[in-house]
N, C-alpha and C positions, 0 to 999 in steps of 0.2 A: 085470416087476420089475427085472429090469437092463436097461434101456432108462430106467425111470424113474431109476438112480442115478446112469446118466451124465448125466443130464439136471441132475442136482443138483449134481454135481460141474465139471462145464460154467459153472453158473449161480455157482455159488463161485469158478471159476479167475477168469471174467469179472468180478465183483465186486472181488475182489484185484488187481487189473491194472487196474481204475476207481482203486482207492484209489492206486495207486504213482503212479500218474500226475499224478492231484489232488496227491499229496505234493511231485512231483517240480517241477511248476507253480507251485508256492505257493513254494518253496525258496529255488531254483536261480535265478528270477534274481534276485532280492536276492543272493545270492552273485556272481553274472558281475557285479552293479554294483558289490561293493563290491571282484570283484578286478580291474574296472574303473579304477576311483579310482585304487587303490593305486598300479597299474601306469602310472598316470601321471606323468612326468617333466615337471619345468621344467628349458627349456634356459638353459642359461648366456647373457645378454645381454652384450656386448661392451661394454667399457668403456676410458675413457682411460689410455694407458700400457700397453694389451697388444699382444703381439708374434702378428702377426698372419704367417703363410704362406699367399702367393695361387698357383693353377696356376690354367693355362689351355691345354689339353690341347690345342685346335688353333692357339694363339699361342706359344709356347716361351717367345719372348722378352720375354715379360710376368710369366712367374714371376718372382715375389720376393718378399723379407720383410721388412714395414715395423710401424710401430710406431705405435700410435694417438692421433694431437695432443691438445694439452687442450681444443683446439674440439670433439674426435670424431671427427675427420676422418681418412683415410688419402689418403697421395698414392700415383698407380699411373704407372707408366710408361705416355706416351700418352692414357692416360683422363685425368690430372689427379686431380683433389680428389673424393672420393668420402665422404660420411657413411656413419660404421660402428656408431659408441657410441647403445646400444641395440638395436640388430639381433643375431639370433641366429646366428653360423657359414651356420646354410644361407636365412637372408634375407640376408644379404650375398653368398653366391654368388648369388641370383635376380638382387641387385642389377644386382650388373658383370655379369652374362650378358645383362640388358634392355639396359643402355648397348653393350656389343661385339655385340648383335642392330642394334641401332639406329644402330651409327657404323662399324663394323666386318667382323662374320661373323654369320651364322646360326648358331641352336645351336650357342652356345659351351661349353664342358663346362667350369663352374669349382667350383674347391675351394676352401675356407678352412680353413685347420686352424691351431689359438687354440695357438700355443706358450708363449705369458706369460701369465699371466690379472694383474689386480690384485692387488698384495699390502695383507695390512692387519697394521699394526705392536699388536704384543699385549707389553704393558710390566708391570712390577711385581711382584706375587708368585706369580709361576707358573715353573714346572721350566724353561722354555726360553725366555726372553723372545725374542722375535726381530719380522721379518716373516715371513709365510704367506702362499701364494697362494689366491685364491677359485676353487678351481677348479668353479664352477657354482655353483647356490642356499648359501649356507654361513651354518650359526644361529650364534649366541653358544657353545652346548654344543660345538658343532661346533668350532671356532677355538680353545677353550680346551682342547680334545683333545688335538690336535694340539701344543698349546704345555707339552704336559706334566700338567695340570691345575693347580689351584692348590695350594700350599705348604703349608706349616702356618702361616707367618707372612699369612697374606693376613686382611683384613680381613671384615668382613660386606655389604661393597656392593662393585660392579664398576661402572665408569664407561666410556661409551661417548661417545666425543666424536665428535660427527657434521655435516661441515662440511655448510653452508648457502648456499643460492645467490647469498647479498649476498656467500659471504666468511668470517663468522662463524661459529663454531662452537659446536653444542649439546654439551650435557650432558647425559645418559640414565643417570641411576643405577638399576641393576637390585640387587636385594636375593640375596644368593647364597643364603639359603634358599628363596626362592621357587626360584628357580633350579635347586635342588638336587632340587625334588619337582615339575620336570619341565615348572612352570607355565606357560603354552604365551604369556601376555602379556610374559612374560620373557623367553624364548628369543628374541631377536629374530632375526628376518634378516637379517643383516647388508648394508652399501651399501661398495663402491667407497669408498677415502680414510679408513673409520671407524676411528678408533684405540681400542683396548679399551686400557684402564688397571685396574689392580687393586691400591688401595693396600693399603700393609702395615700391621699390628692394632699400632697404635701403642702404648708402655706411659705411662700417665698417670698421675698423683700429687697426690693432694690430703692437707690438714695437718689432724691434728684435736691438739687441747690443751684441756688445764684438767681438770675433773671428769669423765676417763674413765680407764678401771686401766690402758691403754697408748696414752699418748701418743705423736702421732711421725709420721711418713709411711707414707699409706697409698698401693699402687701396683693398679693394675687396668691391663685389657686395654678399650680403647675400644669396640672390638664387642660389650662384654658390658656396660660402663659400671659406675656406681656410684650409689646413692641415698644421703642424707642418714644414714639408719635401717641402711645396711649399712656406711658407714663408722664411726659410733656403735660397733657391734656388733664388727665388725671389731678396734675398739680397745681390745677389753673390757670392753664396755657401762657405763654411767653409774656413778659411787661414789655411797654412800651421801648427800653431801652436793649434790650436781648440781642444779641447775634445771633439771628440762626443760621448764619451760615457757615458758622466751627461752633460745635456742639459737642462737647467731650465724655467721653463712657471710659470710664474706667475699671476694669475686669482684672482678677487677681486669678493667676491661671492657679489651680488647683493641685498642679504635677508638683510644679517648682517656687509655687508662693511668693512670684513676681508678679507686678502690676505691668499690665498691657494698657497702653492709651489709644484710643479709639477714636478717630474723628470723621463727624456726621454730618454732609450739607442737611440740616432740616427743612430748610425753604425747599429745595428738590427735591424730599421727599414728599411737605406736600402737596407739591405738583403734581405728583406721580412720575416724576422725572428719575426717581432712587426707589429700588426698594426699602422697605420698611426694615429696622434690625430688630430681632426679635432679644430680648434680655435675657441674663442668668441671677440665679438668687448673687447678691453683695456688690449688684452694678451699682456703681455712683455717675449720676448725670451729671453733668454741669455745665450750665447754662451761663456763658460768660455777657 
């Protein structure tokens, strides 16, 4: 009789100790992969304009500190012209250690240590407008950190002007709401030379007259804008004698400094029968 319970108790430890193991199997390494990943670093690739410090532990007199051409290039005592821009700190040690193997000494011990990284100029409406250095991978969230964040007066888009290998420079308008809820096509990574812009939430002013209870100038914030239907409203919505059904917007095109006349059924808009017109700053309403 206790011979059989150890027996059973045997067969139970060994069953528990199948399952831990199964469990621990199935787990574990999804977890080592994902704290794999994590634990993965990108190194900072060398860029034009950084201050570069080179040693060379069995040459003395080759340490120095030079600063990277806008070809890439770094000149070294000796070696001459060496490409740096895009190499990371320890491929450009491999670098100059294959050339002083090949012209010079065997196993040369060389360092590069990045004393300047690229700066990138962050302009407009944020706490600390300045330049910032890219010290390694660095996002848009990243840069604007550092610069303080943005203001109260900043707008609702961020411009990233990003030059181009003719020369020219793009224009990358990111949406600061997307931005804001972390969206990952937004956060961009930023490049060497990119200047981030962040205009200020401009105040605009468009005119309404005629058959509304307060005539006069209305003013908004550009990020928020103004429709047709909320400047109406705004004014005191329609008098009793109003047409709204020729509603007249007058807009003065910008190119050629001609006046455009524009006319709105208001009653089907609001019906929901018409879309709503959204306004530009020097619209004049007029409510006949």
């Amino acid at each position: 009789m206790i011979n059989r319970r150890k027996k059973e108790k045997r067969m139970l430890l060994t069953l528990l100790i199948s399952g831990l193991l199964l469990v621990h199997t199935s787990l574990f390494p999804q977890q080592e992969t994902e704290q794999a990943s994590s634990e993965k670093v990108i190194e900072y690739r060398i860029s034009t304009k950084d201050l570069l410090e080179i040693k060379v532990f069995e040459l003395p007199e080759l340490n120095q500190t030079v600063r990277v051409a806008e070809d890439g290039t770094i000149m070294l005592a000796v070696i001459g012209q060496v490409p740096a821009a895009g190499l990371t700190a320890r491929e450009l040690e491999q670098k100059i250690a294959e050339i002083l193997d090949a012209k010079y000494t065997k196993g040369a011990h060389v360092t590069v240590i990045i004393r300047e990284h690229q700066k990138i100029a962050v302009l407009g409406a944020v706490s600390r407008p300045g330049l910032y250095e890219m010290a390694g991978p660095t996002t848009l969230l990243q840069i604007l950190s550092q610069a303080g964040g943005l203001t109260l007066q900043a707008g609702k888009e961020i411009h990233i002007l990003r030059k181009q290998n003719n020369g020219d420079k793009e224009r990358i308008v990111i949406n600061v709401d997307d931005l804001m809820r972390r969206d990952i096509k937004s956060n961009l990574l930023l490049k060497p030379d990119d200047e981030i812009v962040v205009p200020f939430d401009q105040t605009l002013t468009v005119y309404v007259y005629g058959e509304v209870r307060n005539p006069g100038a209305i003013q908004f914030k550009e990020s928020r804008g103004l429709t047709l239907l909320q400047a109406v409203a705004q004014a005191g919505g329609l008098t009793e004698w109003a047409n709204a059904v020729q509603v007249l917007v007058k807009r003065k095109d910008p190119q050629t400094g001609q006046e455009k006349n524009l006319w709105f059924n208001l009653k089907k808009i609001i019906d929901g029968k018409r879309p709503d017109f959204p306004l530009k700053d020097g619209d004049i309403i007029v409510v006949k």
